[in-house]
N, C-alpha and C positions, 0 to 999 in steps of 0.2 A: 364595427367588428370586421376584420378582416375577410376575404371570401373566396375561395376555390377560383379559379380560372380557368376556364376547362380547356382553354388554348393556346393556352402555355404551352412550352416545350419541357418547364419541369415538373416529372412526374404529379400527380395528385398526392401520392403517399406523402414526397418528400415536400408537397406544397403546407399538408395539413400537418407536418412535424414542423414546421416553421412555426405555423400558427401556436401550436400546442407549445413551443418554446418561448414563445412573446408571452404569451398568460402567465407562464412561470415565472420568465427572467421580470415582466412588471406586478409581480403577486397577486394577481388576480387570482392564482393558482398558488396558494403558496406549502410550504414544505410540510409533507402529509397532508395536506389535503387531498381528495377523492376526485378523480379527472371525469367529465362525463361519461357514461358508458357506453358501449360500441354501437349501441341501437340510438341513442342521442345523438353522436357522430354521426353518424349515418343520417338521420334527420337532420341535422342543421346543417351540414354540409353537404345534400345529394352525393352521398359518395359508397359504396356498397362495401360490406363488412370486411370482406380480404384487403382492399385496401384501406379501411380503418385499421386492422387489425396492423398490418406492413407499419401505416406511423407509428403505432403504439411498440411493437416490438424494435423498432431501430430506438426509440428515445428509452426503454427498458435495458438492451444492450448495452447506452451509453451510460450506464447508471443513472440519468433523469426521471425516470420513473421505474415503480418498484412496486410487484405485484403481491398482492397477498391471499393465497389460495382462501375462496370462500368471500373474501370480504369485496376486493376491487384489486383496483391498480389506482398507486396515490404517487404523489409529490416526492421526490428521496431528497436527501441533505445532501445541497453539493460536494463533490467528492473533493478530500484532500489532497491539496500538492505536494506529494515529497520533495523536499529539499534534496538537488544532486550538489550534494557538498560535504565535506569531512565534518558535521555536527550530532552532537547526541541526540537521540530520541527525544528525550527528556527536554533539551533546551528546545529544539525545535518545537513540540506541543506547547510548550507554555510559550514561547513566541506567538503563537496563535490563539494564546488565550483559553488553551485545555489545559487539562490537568492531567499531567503524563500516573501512570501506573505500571506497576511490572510483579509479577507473581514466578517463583521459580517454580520449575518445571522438573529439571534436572540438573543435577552435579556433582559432576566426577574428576577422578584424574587417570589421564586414557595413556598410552603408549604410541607415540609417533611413530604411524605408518610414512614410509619412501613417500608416496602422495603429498602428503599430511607435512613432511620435515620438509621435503621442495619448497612447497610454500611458503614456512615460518620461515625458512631458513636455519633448519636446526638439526640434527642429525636423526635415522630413526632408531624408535626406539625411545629417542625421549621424553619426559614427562609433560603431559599437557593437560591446563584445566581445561573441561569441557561443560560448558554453561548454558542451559536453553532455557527461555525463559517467555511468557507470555505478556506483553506489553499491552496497555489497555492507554487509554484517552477518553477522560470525562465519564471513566467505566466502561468505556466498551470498546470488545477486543480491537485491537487496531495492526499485532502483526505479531511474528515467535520467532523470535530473536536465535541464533545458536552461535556462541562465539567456541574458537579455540585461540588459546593465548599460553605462552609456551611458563612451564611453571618455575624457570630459573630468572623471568623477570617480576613476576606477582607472587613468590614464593609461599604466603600464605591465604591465597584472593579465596581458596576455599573454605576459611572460618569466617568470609566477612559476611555481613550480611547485606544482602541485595535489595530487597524487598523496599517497589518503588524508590529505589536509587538509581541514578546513573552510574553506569561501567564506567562510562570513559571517566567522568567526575573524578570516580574512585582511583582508578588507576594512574590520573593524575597526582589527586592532593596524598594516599598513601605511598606510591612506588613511584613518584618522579616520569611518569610515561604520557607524556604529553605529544600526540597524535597529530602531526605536521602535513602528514599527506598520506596519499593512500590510492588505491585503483578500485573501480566499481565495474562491475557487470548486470547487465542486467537482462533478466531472460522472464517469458510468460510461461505458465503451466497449470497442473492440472491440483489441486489439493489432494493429498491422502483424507482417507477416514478419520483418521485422528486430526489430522491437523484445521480438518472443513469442521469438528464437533469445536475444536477450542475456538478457531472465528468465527462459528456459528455463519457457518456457510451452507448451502444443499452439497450433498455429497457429489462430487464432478465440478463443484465451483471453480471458476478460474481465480488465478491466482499470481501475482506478482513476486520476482524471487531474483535479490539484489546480493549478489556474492560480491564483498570486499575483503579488500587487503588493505592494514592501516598498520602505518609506520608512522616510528617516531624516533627522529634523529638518524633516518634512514635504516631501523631495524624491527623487521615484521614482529608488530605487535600483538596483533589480532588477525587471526582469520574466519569472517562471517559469512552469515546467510540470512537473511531475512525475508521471511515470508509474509507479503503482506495479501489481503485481500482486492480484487481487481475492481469490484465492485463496489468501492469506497474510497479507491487511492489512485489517482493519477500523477506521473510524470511532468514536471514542465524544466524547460532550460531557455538560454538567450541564445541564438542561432546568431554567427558572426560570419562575414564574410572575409576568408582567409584573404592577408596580407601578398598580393602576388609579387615575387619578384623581376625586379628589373635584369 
């Protein structure tokens, strides 16, 4: 078993989160299970409760572990990669072997604000559906989707029925809108009350919130927002070193 080094140069805290990461990543610890407790730590590592506590809350920040008022602190389910790529929900979970799910929330047809028309590209004042919808994976919430999509290209997208369908799917195989490229942003925040009750988040949970613009055949088709939970979804990309020129 690995062991404390008291004369190291790196931290105690972040020697004994190393530790706590090897148990996990070779399952000696594995998902849900129940991590020793602070006073265990503390015994088997000579190391005092503040910085037991220091490991524990950096690997709980990192989503690695996941406390449960009353019970402990156990093992979490590695966190999901979002794909940074123009793919549906839908395809991307069942790539991984979940079963995508989507429940509507809401649906209307709004009137394009100046904001709103900049965007689509379309004048204000005109008709847009407005789609918000709760996506789930293997059952469990995974993000709330809210598109607007202007309604002179899906003329009738608000009799279709959505439930556990893909958008995009749809507005490919019915209305010809097949989704070629598109711009993403992506920004951290805070959950509203409503939106922390449908991810089943604590109230103040952080949160992940990825505004796209997807076109197809170079005309803004969609414009979204997805809120995903922080605490379950990480980002990854391939880092390239630019091309210098001569």
């Amino acid at each position: 078993m690995p062991e404390i080094d008291p004369d190291s140069p790196v931290p105690k805290y972040f020697q004994l989160r190393e530790i706590l990461l090897d148990l996990i990543e070779c399952d000696e610890l594995p998902i849900g299970a129940a991590i020793p407790s602070e006073r265990e730590l503390c015994q088997r590592y000579g190391l005092s409760r503040m910085t037991v506590r220091q490991a524990v809350d950096h690997l709980v920040s990192e989503g690695r572990l996941q406390r449960v008022p009353g019970k402990g602190t156990f093992v979490a389910r590695p966190k999901i990669e979002l794909a940074l790529q123009l793919t549906s929900t839908s395809d991307d979970m069942r790539a991984r072997g979940m079963e995508p799910g989507a429940r509507d929330l809401d649906r209307r047809i709004v009137r394009a604000s100046a904001h709103l028309a900049r965007e689509l590209g379309i004048q204000p004042g005109d008709e847009v559906h407005f789609i918000e919808r709760l996506r789930t994976a293997d059952g469990e919430p995974l993000c709330i989707e809210r598109a607007h999509i202007p309604v002179s290209l899906a003329p009738d997208l608000s009799d279709q029925d959505l439930t556990n369908r893909s958008l995009y799917a749809l507005l490919e195989t019915r209305y010809g809108l097949v989704l070629d490229g598109g711009e993403l942003t992506i920004d951290g925040g805070i959950a509203d009350p409503s939106d922390a009750d449908l991810l089943k988040l604590p109230r103040g949970g952080a949160v992940l919130l990825l505004q796209r613009r997807s076109f197809a055949g170079g005309v803004c088709a969609e414009l979204g927002v997805s809120t995903y939970r922080a605490d379950r979804y990480q980002l990854r990309t391939v880092l390239e070193r630019p091309v210098r020129r001569s």
